[in-house]
C-alpha positions in Angstrom: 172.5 13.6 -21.6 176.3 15.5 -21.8 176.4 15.5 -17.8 174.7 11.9 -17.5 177.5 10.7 -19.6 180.3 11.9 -18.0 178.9 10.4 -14.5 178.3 6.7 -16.4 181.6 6.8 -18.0 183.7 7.5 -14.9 183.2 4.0 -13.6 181.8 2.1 -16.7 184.0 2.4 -20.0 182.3 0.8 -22.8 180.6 3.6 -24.6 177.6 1.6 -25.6 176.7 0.6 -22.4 176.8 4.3 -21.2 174.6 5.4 -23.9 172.1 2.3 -22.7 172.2 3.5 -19.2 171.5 7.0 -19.8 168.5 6.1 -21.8 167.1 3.9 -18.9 167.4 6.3 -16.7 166.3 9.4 -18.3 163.6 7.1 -19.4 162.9 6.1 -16.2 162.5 9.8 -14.7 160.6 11.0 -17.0 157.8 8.2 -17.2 157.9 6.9 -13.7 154.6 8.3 -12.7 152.9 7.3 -16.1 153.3 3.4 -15.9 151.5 1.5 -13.3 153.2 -2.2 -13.3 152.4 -5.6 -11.7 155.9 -5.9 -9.9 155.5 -9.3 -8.7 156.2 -10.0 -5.1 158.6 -7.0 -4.7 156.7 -3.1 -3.9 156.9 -0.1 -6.3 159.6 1.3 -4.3 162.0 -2.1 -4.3 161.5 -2.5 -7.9 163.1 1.5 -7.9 165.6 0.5 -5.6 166.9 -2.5 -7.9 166.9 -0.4 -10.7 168.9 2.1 -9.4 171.8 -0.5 -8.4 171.5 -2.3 -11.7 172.2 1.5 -13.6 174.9 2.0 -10.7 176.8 -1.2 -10.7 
C-alpha cells in the first residue's frame, strides 16, 4: 500500500482520495478473477479498461 501511495499521490493530492484509490485497485487485483458481472453493453475487458482511467485520471 506504501508504494501504491506514493504513485497516487504524485498526481492526486487529497489524501483521502489516495487512500480510496488504492483500495479499488488493490481490491480490484486481487478479486478480479472471483466476480463474474453482467457489464451491460460494454465486454469484461472495456469495463477493465474504464476502470483503469477512472483510478488514473
Amino acid at each position: 500500500m506504501h508504494y501504491l501511495r506514493s504513485l497516487f499521490s504524485a498526481f492526486c493530492p487529497d489524501e483521502d482520495e489516495v487512500e480510496v484509490r488504492c483500495m479499488l485497485a488493490v481490491s480490484l487485483r486481487i478479486g478480479n478473477h472471483f466476480y463474474a458481472a453482467d457489464n451491460g453493453k460494454h465486454s469484461r475487458a472495456e469495463v477493465m479498461e474504464l476502470i483503469g482511467q477512472r483510478l488514473l485520471a
